[in-house]
N, C-alpha and C positions, 0 to 999 in steps of 0.2 A: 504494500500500500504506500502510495505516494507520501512524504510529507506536506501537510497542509501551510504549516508555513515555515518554512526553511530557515534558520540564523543564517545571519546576514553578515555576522563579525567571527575573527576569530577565535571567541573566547566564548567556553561551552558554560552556561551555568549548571550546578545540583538540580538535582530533581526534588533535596529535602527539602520539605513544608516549609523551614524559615526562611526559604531564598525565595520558592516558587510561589507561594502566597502571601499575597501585599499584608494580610492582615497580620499576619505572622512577624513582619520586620517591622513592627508600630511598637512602642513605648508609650504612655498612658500618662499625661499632665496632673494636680492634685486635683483639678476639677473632672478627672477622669475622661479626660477626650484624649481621642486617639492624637499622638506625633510620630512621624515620618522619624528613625534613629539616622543619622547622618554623622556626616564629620567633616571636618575642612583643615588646610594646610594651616599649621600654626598651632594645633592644640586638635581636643575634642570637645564638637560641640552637641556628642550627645545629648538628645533630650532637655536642649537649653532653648529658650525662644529667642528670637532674632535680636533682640534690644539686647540682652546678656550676653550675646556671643559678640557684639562690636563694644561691648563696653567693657568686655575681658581679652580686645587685642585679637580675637579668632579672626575675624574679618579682614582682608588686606587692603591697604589703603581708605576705610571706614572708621573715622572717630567722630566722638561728639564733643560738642562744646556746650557748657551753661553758663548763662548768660544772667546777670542780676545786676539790678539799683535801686538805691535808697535815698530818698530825699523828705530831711527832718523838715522841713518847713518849707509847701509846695506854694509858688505862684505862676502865674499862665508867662508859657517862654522859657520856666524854663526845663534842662533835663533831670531828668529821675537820678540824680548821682549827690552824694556828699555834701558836694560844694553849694548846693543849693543856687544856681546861676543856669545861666544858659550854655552850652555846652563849646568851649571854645575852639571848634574845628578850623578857623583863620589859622590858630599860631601852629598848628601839623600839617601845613602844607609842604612841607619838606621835614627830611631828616633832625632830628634836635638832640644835641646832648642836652642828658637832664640832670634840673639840680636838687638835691632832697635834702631837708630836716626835719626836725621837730618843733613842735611849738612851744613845748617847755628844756629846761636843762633836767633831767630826772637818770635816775641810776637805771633804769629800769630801759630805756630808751639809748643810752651810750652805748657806744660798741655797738649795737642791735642790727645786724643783716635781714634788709630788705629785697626783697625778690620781685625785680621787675620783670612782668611779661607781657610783649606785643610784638610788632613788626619791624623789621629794619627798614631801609630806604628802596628795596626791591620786594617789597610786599612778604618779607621771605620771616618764618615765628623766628621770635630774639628772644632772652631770656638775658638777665645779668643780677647777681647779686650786690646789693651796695651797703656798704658797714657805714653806719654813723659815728658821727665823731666822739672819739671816745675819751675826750674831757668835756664838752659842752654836746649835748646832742643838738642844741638851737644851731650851731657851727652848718653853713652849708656844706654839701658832698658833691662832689659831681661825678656823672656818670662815664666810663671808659667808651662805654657803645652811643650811639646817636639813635632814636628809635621816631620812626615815621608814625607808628600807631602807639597805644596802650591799651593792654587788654585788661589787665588786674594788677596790684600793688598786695602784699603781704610778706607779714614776719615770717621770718624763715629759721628761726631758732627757737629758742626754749619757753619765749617769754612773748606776753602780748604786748602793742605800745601802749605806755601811759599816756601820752600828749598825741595830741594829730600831725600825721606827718604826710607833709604836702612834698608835690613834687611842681618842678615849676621850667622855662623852658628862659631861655635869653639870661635868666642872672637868677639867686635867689632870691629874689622880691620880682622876678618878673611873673609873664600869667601861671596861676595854677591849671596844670591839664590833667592832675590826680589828686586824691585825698583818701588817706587811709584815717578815720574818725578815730580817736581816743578808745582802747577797749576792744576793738572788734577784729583785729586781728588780720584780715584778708578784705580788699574791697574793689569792687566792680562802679564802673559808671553806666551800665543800661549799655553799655558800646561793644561792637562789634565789627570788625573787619573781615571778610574770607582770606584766606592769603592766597597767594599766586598757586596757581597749579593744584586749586581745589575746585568747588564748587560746593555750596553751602543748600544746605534744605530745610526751612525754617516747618518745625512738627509742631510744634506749642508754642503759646504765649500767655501771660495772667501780669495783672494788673489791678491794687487794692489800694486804697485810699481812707483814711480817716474821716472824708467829705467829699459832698457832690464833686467828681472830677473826671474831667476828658483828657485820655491820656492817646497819643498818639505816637504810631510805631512808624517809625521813619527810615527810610531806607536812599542810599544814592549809588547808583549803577556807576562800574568805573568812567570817567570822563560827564558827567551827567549831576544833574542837580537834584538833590534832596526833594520825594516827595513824600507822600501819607500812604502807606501799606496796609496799616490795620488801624483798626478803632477801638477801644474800650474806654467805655462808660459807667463809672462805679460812685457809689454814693454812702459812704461806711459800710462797703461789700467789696467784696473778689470776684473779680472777670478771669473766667477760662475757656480758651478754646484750645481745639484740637484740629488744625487742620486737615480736612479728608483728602487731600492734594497737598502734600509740602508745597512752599513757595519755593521755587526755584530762586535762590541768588548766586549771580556768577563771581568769580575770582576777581578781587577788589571791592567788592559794593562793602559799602560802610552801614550799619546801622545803630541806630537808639533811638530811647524816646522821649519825648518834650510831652509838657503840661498846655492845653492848649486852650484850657480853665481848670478851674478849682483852687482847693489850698487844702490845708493838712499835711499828714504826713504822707507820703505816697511811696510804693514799692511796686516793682517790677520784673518778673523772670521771661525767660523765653531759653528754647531748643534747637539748635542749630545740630543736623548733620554735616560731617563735613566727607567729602567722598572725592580722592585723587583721581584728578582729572587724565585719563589714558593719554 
């Protein structure tokens, strides 16, 4: 008798029940639904779902970033970070050495290694650590690297800062383009860059407020002007969405968000995939 349908490749499978029957090669979730067992280069991602397998490295050129800001005291204009101001993207138009202190002189703050992270001058992730000065922490520091972006500011050692430690661009008293607030250890401005040679996939975003407030998620494609992405409207509540469509942003686009009314305190997260571009 003929075979009905002939392999086509050269590699013969078993005939045992766990190769030949799909239901047989499934692994079963705590909610009890069936999963497919698989594996990929880099580890095993047995019976892991997709989110846990690129946020433990399985996935090849797939990470994520998270994104957050905080603004103690919200008025319309400006962005959701720290400083409480409008968010100064004039003084990052080009590369900047940066300059860092403290606001008070404290034991706790001397010596203390700060870990800057963002972008160089070719859109490319930078990282540097910078030590404060270790008789006056108020003493400015300047940075060895020049950084086109800033992604986040935090201690990197044992201790958290006592005083606010600003970082600032042109002199130590010129503009502040960071703030790491007294206490809190690691801090975000609501800002975001994709760097070169990715492409970013915005999955979520949330948005809360102490009072009525219109928070706007702002995005600029490279060469291109800042417009309005998304909208949340919160009024001593929390806005969440899930994008059923990631937003696509391509390598370069900048985002954050600005207050476009209200006041209070206001905070902000959002989800960027980031997936190397072939």
């Amino acid at each position: 008798m003929p075979i009905l349908n002939p392999n086509s490749t050269n590699y013969q499978h078993t005939s045992e029940p766990n190769t030949s029957d799909l239901h047989m090669a499934m692994a079963y979730n705590a909610d009890g639904e069936p999963i497919l067992r698989v594996a990929t280069t880099g580890g095993s991602a047995q019976g892991k779902i997709w989110t846990m397998q690129i946020a433990q490295g399985l996935i090849a050129g797939h990470t994520t970033e998270s994104i957050s800001g905080y603004n103690p005291a919200t008025s319309a204009g400006d962005a959701v970070w720290s400083a409480a101001s409008a968010y100064p993207w004039s003084s990052l138009v080009t590369a900047q050495t940066l300059y860092l202190k403290s606001s008070t002189n404290n034991a706790t703050d001397r010596s203390m290694p700060i870990l800057i992270d963002g972008l160089d001058a070719n859109y490319a992730n930078q990282t540097e650590v910078i030590t404060l000065d270790a008789s006056d922490s108020r003493t400015v520091i300047t940075s060895t690297k020049q950084f086109l972006r800033i992604h986040s500011i935090m201690c990197n050692g044992a201790n958290t800062n006592a005083g606010d430690i600003t970082v600032h661009v042109t002199s130590g008293t010129g503009t502040v383009v960071s703030k790491l607030s007294a206490g809190r250890g690691r801090a975000q401005a609501g800002v975001y860059t994709v760097p070169a040679g990715y492409t970013g996939y915005l999955f979520k975003g949330d948005a809360s407020s102490t009072a009525a407030t219109v928070v706007n998620f702002m995005g600029r494609y490279f060469g291109k002007a800042f417009m309005v992405l998304h909208v949340a409207i919160v009024d001593n509540s929390t806005y969440i969405y899930d994008f059923p469509f990631p937003m696509v942003l391509p390598e370069k686009t900048d985002m954050y968000t600005v207050i476009e009314a209200g006041s209070g305190k206001t905070a902000v997260n959002y989800e960027i995939l980031l997936v190397a571009n072939p």
